[in-house]
C-alpha positions in Angstrom: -7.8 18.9 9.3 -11.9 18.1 10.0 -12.8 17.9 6.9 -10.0 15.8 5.5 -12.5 13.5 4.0 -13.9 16.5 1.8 -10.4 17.3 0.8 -9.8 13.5 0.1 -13.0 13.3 -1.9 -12.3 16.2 -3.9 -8.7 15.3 -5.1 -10.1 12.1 -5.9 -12.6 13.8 -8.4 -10.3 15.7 -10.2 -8.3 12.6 -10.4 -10.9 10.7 -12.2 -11.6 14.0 -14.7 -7.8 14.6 -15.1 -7.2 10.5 -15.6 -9.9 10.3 -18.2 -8.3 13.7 -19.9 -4.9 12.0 -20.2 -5.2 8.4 -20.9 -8.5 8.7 -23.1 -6.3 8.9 -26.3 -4.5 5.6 -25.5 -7.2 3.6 -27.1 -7.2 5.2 -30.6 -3.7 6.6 -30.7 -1.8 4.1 -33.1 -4.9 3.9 -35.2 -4.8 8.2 -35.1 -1.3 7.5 -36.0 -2.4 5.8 -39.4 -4.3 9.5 -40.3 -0.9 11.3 -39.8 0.4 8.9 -42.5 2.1 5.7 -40.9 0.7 3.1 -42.5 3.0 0.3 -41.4 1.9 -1.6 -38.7 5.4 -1.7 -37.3 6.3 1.8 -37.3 3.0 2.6 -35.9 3.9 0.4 -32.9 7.5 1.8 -32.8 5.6 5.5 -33.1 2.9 4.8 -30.3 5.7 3.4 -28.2 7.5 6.4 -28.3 4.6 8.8 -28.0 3.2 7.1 -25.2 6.8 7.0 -23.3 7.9 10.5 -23.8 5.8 12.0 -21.5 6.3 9.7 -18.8 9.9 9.9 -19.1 9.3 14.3 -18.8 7.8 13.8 -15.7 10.1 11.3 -14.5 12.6 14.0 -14.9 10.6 17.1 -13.8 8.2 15.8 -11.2 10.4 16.3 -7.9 11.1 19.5 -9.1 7.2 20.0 -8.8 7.0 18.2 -6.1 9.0 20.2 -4.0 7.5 23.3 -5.2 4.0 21.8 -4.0 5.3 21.5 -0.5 6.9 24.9 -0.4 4.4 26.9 -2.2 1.0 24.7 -2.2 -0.3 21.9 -4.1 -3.3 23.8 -5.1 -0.8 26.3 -7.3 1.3 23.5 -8.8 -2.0 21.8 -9.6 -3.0 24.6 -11.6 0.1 25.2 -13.5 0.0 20.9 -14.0 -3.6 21.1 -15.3 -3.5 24.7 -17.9 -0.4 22.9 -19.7 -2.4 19.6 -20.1 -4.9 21.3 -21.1 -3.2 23.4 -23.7 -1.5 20.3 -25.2 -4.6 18.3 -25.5 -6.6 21.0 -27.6 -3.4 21.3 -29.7 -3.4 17.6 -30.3 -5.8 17.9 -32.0 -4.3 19.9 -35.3 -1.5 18.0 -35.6 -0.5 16.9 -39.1 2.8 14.7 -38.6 3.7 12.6 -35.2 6.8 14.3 -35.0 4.5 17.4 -33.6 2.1 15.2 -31.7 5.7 14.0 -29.9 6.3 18.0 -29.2 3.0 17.9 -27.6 3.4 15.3 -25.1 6.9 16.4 -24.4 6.0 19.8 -23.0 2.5 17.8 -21.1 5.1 16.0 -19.2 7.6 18.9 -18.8 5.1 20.6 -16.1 5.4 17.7 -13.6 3.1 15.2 -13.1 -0.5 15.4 -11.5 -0.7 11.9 -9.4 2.1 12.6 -7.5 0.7 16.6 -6.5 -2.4 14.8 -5.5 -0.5 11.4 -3.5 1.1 14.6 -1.8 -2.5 16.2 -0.6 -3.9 12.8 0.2 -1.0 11.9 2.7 -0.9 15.5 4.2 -4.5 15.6 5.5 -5.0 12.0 6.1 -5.0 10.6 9.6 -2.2 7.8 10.1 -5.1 4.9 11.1 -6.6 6.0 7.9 -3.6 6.0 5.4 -4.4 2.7 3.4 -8.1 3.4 3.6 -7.5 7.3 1.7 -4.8 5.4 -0.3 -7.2 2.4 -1.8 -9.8 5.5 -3.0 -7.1 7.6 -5.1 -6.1 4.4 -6.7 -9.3 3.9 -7.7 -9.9 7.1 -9.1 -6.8 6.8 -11.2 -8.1 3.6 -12.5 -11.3 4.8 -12.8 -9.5 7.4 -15.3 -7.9 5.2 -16.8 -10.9 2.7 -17.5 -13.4 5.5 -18.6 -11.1 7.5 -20.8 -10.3 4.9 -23.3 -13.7 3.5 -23.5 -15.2 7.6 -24.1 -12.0 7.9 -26.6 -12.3 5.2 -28.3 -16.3 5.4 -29.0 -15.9 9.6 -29.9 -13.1 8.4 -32.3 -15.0 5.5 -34.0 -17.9 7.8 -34.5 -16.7 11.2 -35.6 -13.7 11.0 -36.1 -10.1 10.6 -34.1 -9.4 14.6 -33.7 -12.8 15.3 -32.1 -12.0 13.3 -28.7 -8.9 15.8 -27.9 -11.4 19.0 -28.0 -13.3 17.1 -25.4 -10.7 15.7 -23.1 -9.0 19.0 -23.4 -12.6 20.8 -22.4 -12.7 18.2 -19.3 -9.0 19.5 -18.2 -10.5 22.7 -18.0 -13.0 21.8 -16.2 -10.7 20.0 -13.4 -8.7 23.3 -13.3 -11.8 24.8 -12.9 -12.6 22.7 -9.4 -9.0 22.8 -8.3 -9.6 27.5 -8.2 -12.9 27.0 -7.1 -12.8 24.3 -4.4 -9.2 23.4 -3.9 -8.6 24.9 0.5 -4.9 26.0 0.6 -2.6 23.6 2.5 0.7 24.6 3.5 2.9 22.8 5.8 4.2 24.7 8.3 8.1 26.1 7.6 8.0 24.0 4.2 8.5 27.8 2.7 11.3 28.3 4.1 13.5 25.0 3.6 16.1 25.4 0.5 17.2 21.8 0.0 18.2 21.0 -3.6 16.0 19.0 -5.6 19.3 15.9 -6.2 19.4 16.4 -1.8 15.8 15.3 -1.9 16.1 12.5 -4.1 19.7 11.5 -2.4 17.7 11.9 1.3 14.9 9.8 0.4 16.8 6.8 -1.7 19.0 6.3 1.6 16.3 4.7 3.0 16.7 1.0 2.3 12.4 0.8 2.2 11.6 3.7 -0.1 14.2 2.1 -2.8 12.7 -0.7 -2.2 9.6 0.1 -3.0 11.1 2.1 -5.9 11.9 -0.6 -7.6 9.0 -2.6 -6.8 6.9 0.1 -8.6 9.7 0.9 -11.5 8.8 -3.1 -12.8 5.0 -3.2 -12.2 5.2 0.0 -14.4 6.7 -1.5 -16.8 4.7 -4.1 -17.1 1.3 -2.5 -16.8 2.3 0.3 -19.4 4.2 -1.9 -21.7 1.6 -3.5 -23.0 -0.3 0.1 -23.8 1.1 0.7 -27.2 0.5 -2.1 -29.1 -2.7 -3.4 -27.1 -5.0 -1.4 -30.3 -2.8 -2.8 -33.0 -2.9 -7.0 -31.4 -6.5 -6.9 -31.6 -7.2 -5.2 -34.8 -5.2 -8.1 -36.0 -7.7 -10.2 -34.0 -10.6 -8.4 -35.3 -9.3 -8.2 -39.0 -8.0 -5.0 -40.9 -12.0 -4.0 -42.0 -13.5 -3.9 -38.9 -14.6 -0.6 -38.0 -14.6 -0.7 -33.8 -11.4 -1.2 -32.5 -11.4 1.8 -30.9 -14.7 1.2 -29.3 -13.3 -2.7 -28.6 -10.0 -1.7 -27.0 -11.6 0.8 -24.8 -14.2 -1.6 -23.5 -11.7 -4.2 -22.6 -9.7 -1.2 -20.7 -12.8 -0.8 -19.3 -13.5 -4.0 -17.6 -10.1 -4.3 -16.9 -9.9 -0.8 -14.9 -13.6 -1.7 -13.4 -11.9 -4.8 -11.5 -8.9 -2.8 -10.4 -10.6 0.0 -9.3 -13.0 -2.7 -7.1 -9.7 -4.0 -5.9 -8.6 -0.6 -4.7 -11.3 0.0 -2.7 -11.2 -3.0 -0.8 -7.3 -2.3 0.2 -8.0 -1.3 3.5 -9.8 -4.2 4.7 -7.2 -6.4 3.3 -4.5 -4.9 4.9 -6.3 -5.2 8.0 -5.7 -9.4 7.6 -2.6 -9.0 6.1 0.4 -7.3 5.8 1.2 -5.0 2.7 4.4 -6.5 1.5 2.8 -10.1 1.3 -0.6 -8.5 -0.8 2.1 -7.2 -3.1 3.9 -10.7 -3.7 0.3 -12.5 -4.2 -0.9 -9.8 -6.5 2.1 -9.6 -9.0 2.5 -13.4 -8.7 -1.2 -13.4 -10.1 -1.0 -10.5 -12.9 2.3 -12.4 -14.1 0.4 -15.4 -14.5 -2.6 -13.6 -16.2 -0.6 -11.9 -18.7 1.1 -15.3 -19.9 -2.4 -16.6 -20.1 -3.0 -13.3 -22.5 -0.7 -14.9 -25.0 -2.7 -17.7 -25.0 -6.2 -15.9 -26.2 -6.6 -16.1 -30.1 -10.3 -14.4 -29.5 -10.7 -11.2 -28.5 -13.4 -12.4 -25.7 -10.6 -14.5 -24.1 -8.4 -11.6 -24.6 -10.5 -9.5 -22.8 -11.8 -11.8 -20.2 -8.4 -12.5 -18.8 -7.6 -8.7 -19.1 -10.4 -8.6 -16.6 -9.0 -11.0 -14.4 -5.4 -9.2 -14.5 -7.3 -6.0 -12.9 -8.4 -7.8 -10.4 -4.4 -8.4 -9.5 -3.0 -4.9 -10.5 -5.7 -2.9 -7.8 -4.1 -3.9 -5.0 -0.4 -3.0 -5.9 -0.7 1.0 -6.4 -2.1 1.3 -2.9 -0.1 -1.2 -0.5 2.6 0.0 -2.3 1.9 3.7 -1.7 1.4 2.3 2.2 4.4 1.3 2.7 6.3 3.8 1.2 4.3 6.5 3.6 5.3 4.6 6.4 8.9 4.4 5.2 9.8 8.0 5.9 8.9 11.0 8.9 5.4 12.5 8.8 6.8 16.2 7.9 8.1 14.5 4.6 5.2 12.1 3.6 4.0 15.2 1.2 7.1 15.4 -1.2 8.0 11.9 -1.0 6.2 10.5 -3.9 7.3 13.4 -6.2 11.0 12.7 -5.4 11.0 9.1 -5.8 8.8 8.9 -9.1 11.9 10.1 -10.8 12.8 6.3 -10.8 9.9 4.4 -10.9 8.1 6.3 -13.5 11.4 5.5 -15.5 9.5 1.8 -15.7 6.3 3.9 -17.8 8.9 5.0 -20.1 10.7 1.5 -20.7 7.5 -0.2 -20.5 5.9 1.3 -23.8 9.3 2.2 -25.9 10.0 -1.5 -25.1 7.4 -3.1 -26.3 7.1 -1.1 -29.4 10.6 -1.9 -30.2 9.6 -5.5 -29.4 6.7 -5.1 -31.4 8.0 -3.8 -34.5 11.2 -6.6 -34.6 10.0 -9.7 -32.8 6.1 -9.2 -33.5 2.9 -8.9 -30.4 3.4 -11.7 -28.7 6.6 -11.1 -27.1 5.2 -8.1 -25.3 3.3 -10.6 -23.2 5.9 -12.8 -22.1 8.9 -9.5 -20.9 5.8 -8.3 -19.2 4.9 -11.4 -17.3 8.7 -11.3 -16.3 8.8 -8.2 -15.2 5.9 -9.1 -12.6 7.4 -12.3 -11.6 10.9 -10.1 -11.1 9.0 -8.1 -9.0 7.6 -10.8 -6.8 11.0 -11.9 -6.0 12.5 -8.5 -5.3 9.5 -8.0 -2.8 10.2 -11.8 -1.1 14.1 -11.4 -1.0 14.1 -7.8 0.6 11.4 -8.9 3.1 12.6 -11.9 4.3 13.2 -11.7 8.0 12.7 -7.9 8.0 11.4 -6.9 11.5 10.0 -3.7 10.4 8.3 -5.5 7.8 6.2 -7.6 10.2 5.0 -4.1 11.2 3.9 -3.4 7.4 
């Protein structure tokens, strides 16, 4: 395709408007919790937790479903079935009275599928090989970018008007998305992907036979967890910092998402000239090495500034591991099945978004905060050694 860097570009765009759509609630959500009448801190935790996970733990089960649809019948159609239901759900977020219905919600939002791996799908389809870490680095960003924006936009709309008024206007910006994907989105096919009638379980069964791609499974099941884990209950630790009358938490947690995704992003988009020194399996030990590290230094913080300083410094780790990851796992499997891959394997690894947050609010709620820290630290250092045991001595992986 010529103007694969247009298509790349684009995708990217959406993924920055849809990104800030879905993760802008995550900086207000257990205080929003407190105005559908949970007013223990514990069971606001336990609540977020779940809230947060659900939808995740949908698309873990849906998304090579999608996936597979995408590659037979277009991304650009899937994209638009992904984007109406988000945007439905958000706008209805907004009336909710109980979080039993908020749960509903963000059950059916991750019944569709998921967006990120759709748009992994387009970005390795129309990418030239030479270029694949380069394309990779940019959608990572633009996820992070979503994910640093959103909170800090949610967070500042809820501490000033209110927390129901920032669903209408992340729900308004899904629309908008959709609206880009009709207007602007060209219509990639892959050739004879119509006609193939392989079963979703053959897919994932096909692909997890490959001793790299599970791998590299794992590897992004445990940095899951440990990035998302800390999502619920990251409001509720500092408004204990901050004190119960303070009235920007909201504003304060999104900031410090903010700085944090601001450093990953960077990170991201300097992947390709990194892997151009060194090879992507060693990035990923050195980076989750780091962010373990970072996270036990977390625990440390009893300000918020120290908090969010090193929460700064841990994005500066977590950028690099999306994309080398994604590298590899492209490179793991034949070009006519780079588009579906990441659909059929997030089935597993998005498991670890789903553990991550009902984890931690369970941890949370019995064995307080600070515990959230340390099992995520772990699950980074685990990582590490998974990566250095399944690598040693690998011949292909001198290649990677």
């Amino acid at each position: 395709m010529k103007d694969w860097k247009r298509v790349i570009y684009l995708v990217c765009l959406i993924q920055v408007g849809a990104g800030i759509a879905l993760m802008g609630v995550m900086s207000f959500l257990p205080l929003f919790l407190s105005e559908l009448g949970l007013s223990d801190p514990g069971e606001s935790a336990f609540w977020a937790g779940l809230i947060t996970g659900v939808t995740p733990f949908m698309i873990a089960l849906s998304a090579p479903f999608w996936s597979i649809q995408a590659d037979r019948r277009g991304p650009k159609t899937m994209m638009t079935v992904v984007l109406s239901a988000v945007s439905f759900c958000i706008l209805a977020s907004a009336f909710t009275q109980a979080p039993w219905q908020l749960l509903i919600l963000r059950t059916v939002q991750g019944l569709v599928g998921g967006f990120v791996p759709i748009g992994l799908s387009i970005v390795v389809s129309v990418t030239p090989e030479e270029k694949t870490s380069w394309s990779m680095g940019y959608f990572q960003a633009a996820m992070v970018v979503g994910i640093m924006v959103g909170p800090l936009i949610g967070g500042a709309i809820a501490d000033t008007i209110g927390y129901r008024m920032p669903f209408f206007f992340f729900g308004s910006l899904s629309l908008l998305c959709l609206l880009a994907v009709r207007l602007f989105m060209p219509g990639i096919h892959r050739k004879g992907a119509s006609k193939e009638k392989g079963s979703t379980w053959g897919q994932i069964v096909y692909f997890m036979k490959i001793p790299r791609v599970r791998i590299m499974t794992f590897m992004q099941f445990l940095c899951n967890f440990g990035i998302t884990g800390i999502g619920p209950i990251l409001p509720l630790y500092i408004k204990q910092m901050m004190g119960s009358d303070s009235e920007a938490v909201a504003t304060t947690v999104g900031f410090i998402i903010f700085i944090s995704g601001g450093c990953s992003a960077l990170m991201s988009l300097n992947v390709g000239r990194l892997t151009q020194r060194f090879r992507p399996h060693k990035i990923l030990v050195a980076a989750t090495i780091f962010v373990g590290f970072d996270f036990i230094m977390q625990y440390f913080m009893t300000s918020v500034t120290g908090l969010g300083c090193w929460r700064a410094i841990t994005g500066l780790g977590m950028g690099p591991i999306g994309p080398c990851t994604n590298t590899i796992l492209a490179a793991s499997v034949p070009p006519e099945k780079r588009s579906i891959v990441f659909g059929v394997v997030s089935s597993v690894f998005l498991m670890g978004n789903v553990a991550g947050p009902v984890c931690s609010g369970a941890l949370a709620r019995w064995f307080g905060y600070p515990t959230v820290f340390w099992t995520t630290a772990i699950a980074f250092f685990l990582a590490a050694g998974f990566i250095i045991y399944n690598f040693r001595g690998d011949s292909q992986g001198k290649k990677l």
